[in-house]
C-alpha positions in Angstrom: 136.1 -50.5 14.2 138.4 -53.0 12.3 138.9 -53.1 8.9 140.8 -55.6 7.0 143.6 -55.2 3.9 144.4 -57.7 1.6 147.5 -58.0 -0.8 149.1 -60.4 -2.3 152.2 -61.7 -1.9 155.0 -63.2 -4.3 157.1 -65.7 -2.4 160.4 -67.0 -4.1 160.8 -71.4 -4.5 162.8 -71.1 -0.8 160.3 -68.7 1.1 157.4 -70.7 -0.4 158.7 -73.7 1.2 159.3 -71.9 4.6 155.7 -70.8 4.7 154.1 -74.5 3.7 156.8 -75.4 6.5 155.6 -72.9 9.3 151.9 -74.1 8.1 152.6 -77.4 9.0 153.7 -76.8 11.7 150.9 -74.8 12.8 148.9 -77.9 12.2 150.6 -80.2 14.4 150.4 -77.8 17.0 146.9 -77.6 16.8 146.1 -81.1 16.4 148.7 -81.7 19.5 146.7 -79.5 21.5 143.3 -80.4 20.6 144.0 -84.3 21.3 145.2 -83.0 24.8 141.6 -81.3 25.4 139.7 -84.5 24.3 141.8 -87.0 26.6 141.6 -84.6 29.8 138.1 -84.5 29.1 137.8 -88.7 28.0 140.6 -89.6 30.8 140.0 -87.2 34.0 136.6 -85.8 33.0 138.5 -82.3 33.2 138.8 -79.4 30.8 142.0 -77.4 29.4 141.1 -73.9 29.7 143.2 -71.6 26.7 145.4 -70.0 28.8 146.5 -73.3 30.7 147.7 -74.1 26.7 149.3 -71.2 26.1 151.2 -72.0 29.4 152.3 -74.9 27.8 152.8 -74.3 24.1 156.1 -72.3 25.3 157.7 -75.7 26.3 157.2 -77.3 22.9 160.9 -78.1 21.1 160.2 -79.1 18.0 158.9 -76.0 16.5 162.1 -73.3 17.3 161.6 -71.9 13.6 158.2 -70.8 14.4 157.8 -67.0 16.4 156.4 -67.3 19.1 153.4 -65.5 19.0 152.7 -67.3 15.8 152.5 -70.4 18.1 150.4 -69.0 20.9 147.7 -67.6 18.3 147.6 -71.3 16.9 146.3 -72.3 20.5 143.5 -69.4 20.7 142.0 -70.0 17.5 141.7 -73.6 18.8 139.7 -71.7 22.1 137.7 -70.2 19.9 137.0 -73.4 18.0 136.0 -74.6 21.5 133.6 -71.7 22.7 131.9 -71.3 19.4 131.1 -75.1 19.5 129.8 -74.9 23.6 127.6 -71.5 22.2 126.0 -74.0 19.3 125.2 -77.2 22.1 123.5 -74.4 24.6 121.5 -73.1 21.5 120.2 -76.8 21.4 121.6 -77.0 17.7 121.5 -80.9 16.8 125.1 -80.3 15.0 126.9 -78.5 17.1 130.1 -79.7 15.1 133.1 -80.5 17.4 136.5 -79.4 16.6 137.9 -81.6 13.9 141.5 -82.5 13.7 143.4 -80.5 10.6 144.6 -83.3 7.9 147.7 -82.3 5.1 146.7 -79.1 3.0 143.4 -78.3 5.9 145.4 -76.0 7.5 145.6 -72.6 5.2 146.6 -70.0 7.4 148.5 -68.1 10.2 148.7 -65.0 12.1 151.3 -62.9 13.7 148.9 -61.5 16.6 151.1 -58.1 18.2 155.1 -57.9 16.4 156.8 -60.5 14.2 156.1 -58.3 10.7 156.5 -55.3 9.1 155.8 -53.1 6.0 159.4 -51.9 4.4 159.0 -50.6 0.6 158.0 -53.1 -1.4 158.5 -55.9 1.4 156.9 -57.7 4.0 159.2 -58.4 6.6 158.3 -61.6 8.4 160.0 -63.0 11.6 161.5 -66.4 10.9 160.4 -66.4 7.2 162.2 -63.0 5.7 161.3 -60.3 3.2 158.6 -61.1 0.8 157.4 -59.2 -2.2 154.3 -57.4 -1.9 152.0 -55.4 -4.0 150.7 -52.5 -2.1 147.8 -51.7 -4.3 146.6 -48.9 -2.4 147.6 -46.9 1.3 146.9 -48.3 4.8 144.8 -46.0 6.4 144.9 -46.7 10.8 146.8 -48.4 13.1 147.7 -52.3 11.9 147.2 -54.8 14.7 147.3 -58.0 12.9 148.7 -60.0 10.0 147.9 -63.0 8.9 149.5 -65.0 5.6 146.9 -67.0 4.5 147.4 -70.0 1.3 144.8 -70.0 -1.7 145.6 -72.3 -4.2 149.1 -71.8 -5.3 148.5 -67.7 -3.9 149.8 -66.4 -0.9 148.1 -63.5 0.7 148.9 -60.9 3.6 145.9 -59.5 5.5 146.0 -56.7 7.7 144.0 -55.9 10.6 143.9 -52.0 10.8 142.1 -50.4 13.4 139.8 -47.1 12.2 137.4 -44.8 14.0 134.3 -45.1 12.0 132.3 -41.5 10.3 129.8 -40.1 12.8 125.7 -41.7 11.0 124.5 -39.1 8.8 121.1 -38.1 8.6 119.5 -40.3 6.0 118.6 -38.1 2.5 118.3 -40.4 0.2 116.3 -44.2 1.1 116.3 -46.9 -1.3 114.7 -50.7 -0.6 116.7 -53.7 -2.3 115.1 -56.8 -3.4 117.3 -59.7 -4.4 116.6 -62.1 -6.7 117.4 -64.6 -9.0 116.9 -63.3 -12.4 117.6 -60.0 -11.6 120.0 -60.6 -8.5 118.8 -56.8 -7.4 115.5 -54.7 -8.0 115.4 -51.9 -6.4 112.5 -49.9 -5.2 113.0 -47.4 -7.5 112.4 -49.6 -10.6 116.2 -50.5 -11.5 116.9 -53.9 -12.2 120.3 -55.6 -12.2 121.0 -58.8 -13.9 122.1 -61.9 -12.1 125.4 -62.7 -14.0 125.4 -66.3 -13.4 129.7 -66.6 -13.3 128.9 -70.3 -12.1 126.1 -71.3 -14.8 128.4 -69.9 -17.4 131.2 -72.6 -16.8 129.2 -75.4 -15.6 129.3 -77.6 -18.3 133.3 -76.8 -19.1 133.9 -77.3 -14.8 131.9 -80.9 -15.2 134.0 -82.2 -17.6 136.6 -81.3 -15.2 135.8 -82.3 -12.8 134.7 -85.6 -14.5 138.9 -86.3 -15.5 139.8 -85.8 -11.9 137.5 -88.2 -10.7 139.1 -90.4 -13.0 142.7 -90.1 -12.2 144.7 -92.3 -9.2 144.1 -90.1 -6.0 147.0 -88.0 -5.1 149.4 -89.1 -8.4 150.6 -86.2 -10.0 148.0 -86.3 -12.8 145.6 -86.3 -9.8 147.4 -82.9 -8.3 147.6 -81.2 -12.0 143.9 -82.1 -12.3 142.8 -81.2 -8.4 144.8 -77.6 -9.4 142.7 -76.8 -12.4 139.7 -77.6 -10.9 140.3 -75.4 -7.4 141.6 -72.8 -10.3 138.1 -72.9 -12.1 136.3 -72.4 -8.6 138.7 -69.7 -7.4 137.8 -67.7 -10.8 134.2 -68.6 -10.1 134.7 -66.7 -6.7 136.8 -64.0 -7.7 134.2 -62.8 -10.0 131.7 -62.9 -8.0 133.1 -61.2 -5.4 134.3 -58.2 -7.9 130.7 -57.8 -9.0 129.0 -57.5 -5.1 132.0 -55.0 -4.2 131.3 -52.8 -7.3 127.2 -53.2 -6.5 127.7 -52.5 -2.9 129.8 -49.8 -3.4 127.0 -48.2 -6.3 124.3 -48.4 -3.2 126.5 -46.6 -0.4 127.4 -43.9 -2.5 124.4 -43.1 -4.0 122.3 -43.6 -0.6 122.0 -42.9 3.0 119.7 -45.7 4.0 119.6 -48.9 2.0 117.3 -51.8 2.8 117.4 -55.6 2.5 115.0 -58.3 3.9 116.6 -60.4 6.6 116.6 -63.6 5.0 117.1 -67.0 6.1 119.8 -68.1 3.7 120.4 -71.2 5.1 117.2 -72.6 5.0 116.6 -71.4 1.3 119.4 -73.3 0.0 117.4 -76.3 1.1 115.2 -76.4 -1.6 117.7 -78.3 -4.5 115.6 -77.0 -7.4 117.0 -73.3 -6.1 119.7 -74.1 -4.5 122.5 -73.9 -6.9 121.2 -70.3 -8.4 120.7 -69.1 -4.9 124.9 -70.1 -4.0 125.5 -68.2 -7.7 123.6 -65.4 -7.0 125.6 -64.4 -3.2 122.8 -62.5 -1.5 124.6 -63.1 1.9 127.7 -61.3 0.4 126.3 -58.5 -1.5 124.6 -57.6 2.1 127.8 -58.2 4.5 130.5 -56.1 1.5 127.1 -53.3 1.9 127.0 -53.0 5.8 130.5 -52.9 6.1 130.9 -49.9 3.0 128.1 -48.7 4.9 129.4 -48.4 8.1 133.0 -47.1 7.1 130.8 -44.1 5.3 128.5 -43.0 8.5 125.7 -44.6 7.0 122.8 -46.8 7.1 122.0 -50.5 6.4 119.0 -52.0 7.5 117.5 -55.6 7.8 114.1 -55.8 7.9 111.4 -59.1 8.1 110.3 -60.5 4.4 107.0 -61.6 5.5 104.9 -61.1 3.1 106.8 -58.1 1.0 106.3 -60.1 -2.2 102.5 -60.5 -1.4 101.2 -56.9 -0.2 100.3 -54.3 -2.9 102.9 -51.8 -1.5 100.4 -48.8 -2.9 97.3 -50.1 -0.3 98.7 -52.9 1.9 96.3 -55.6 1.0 97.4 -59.4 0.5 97.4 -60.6 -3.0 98.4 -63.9 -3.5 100.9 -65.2 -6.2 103.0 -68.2 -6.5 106.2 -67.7 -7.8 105.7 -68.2 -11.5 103.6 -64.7 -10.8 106.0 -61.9 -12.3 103.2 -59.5 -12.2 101.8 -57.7 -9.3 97.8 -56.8 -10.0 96.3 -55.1 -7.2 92.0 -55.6 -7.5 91.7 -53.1 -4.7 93.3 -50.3 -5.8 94.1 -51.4 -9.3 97.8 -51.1 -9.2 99.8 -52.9 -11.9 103.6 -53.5 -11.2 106.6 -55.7 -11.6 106.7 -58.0 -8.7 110.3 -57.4 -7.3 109.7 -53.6 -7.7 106.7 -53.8 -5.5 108.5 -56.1 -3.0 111.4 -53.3 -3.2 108.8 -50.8 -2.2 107.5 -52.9 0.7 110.8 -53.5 1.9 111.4 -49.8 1.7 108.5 -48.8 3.7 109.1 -51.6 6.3 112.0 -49.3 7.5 111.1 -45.5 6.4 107.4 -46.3 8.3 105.7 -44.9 5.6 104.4 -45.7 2.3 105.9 -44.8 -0.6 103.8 -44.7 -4.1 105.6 -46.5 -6.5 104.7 -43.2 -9.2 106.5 -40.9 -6.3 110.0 -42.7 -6.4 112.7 -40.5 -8.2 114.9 -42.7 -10.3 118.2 -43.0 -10.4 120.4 -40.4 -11.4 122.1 -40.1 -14.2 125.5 -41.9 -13.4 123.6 -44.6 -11.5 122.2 -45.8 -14.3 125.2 -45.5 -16.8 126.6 -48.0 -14.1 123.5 -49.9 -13.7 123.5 -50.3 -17.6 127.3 -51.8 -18.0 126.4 -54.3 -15.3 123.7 -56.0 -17.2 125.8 -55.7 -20.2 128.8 -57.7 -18.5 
C-alpha cells in the first residue's frame, strides 16, 4: 500500500529560481519527446515505445543541471500520457484526449523516482537544487520511494511516496449508510445531518468582481500577473477549505465506524445539468468518498459503493416505490405509513443495500456522544 506525505517547502529567491529553472526544463523535455512520437508515427507510421526514449533522453546536452533520474521520469509520465490515452480510444470514448504539448507555467511538477533527495533536520536535500527548508509537520511512518516537488501558486510542495503494509479488515461492528447531498452535503442513516458549507457560494460575488478586473487588464502586463495571482489565490483558499472540511468528515466516519456506505455515483454525468452543477463542484462528493476509502483502508476497515437506483424512492421500512420529484423533502410511505426525512430514508436504503438487511429507521442507535459534539461545530462553521 502507498501512502502519500505532503509538506511544504520554503525556498530562498536563488533556489526558487533553480526549481522554475529545472521545471522548465522538464517541459522542453517533454515537449521534445512527445513531438518525436507524433512525427515517427506522421513520418514512418511507427511508434516510440518508453524505453526506446529513455535510451535516448541520456544523450540530451542541454539539460546537465537536471539529475538524471529526474529526466528519465519526465519521459515515463509522457508513457503514461500515451497508454491512458490508447485505454480511453479502445473504450470507444469519443474524446479520448491526445497528449497536449505543455506551454509556459503548464508544467507544475517533478519527481526524483529512486535517489537524488533526502530528509536532514529541517532540510530537504535535493540533487542539483540544494537544501531547502521544510516543515515536517508530523513523522514519516514506512519506507519513502518517491519525491516529487510540485508548484502551487507561488507554494512549493514536497510529496512523499512512503510505502506501508496496510491493518489486517476488521470485522465490521458498527455500519453506517451516507447520503450526500446538497443542502446537507451528508445525512446519515442514523438521522445526522451535516451542512453543506458552501466555501465557493460564500465568495462568489467578491471572486466575480475579480475576476471581472483581470479580464480587464492587458494579458500578461504586470497588472495582469498581480491580478491573475489574486484570483488563483481566491480559488486556492476556495480549495484549501474544502479539502480541510472532507478530511475532518472522513476522518469522523472511519473512526466512529467499521463499514461506511456511499452510492456509486456518476459524478460526471451529474455535473451536466448547469442548474446543479456549480453546487454539486462546491459540495466535493467525489472527494469526501476517495479521503474516506483511503482513511478506511489505512485503519483495516470497510468502504463500500453501492448502486443509487432508486434509494431516494423506496420506503426503506417496506421496500415499496414511492414517487417524489426533488422538491419532495418528505418521505410518506401509504403502505406502511412511515413518515421520514428523505435523505434519512435514502441513508437507510443505502445502508441496507450493503448489510442485506433492513434496518427500521426507529432501530438505529444515534450517534454517540462525541460524534455529535463534532457533528454540531461543523454546521456551526
Amino acid at each position: 500500500m502507498l501512502k502519500t506525505y505532503k509538506f511544504r517547502l520554503y525556498p530562498t529567491t536563488q533556489q526558487v529560481f533553480v526549481l522554475n529553472k529545472t521545471l522548465d526544463v522538464c517541459r522542453h523535455i517533454y515537449n521534445e519527446f512527445l513531438a518525436d512520437r507524433r512525427n515517427a508515427y506522421d513520418r514512418c507510421n511507427q511508434s516510440l515505445s518508453t524505453m526506446d526514449q529513455l535510451y535516448q533522453v541520456q544523450y540530451l546536452e542541454f539539460d546537465t543541471d537536471v539529475h538524471s533520474q529526474v529526466k528519465q521520469d519526465v519521459i515515463r509520465r509522457l508513457g503514461k500520457s500515451f497508454d491512458a490515452f490508447f485505454r480511453r480510444c479502445k473504450k470507444g470514448e469519443t474524446k479520448p484526449g491526445y497528449p497536449r504539448f505543455r506551454g509556459k507555467n503548464r508544467y507544475s511538477s517533478f519527481s526524483y523516482p529512486q535517489s537524488g533527495f533526502k530528509i536532514s533536520g529541517k532540510k530537504l536535500k535535493l540533487s542539483k537544487i540544494g537544501d531547502i527548508k521544510i516543515v515536517l509537520h508530523r513523522k514519516i511512518e514506512g519506507k519513502i520511494k518517491t519525491c516529487s516537488i510540485i508548484k502551487d501558486g507561488k507554494s512549493w510542495y514536497a510529496c512523499f511516496s512512503v510505502e506501508v503494509k496496510p491493518k489486517r479488515s476488521i470485522e465490521p461492528a458498527k455500519s453506517i449508510g451516507v447520503d450526500v447531498g446538497l443542502n446537507a452535503v451528508v445525512t446519515l442513516s442514523d438521522g445526522t445531518k451535516i451542512e453543506a458549507p458552501g466555501y465557493y457560494r460564500k465568495i462568489e460575488d467578491k471572486l466575480k468582481r475579480q475576476q471581472r478586473s483581470l479580464s480587464r487588464k492587458k494579458l500578461y502586463s504586470n497588472n495582469w500577473k498581480k491580478q491573475s495571482d489574486k484570483v488563483s489565490h481566491a480559488h486556492k483558499v476556495i480549495f484549501n477549505k474544502r479539502s480541510d472540511f472532507n478530511h475532518k468528515l472522513s476522518r469522523i466516519l472511519v473512526d466512529n465506524y467499521d463499514l461506511v456506505v456511499f452510492e456509486d455515483l456518476n459524478i460526471r454525468n451529474m455535473v451536466q445539468n448547469s442548474k446543479l452543477s456549480k453546487s454539486i463542484h462546491d459540495a466535493a462528493w467525489g472527494k469526501l468518498i476517495q479521503y474516506t476509502m483511503y482513511k478506511a483502508e489505512e485503519a483495516g476497515k470497510i468502504v463500500e459503493l453501492v448502486a443509487p437506483h432508486n434509494t431516494s424512492q423506496n420506503c426503506s421500512s417496506c421496500g415499496i416505490k414511492v414517487s417524489k420529484t426533488l422538491a419532495t423533502r418528505i418521505h410518506r410511505c401509504p403502505n406502511c405509513g412511515l413518515v421520514l426525512d428523505r435523505d434519512h430514508n435514502a441513508a437507510i436504503n443505502i445502508l441496507n443495500l450493503a448489510v442485506g438487511t433492513t434496518v427500521k429507521a426507529c432501530g438505529v442507535e444515534p450517534l454517540g456522544s462525541a460524534m455529535k459534539q463534532e457533528a454540531t461545530c461543523f454546521n456551526r462553521w
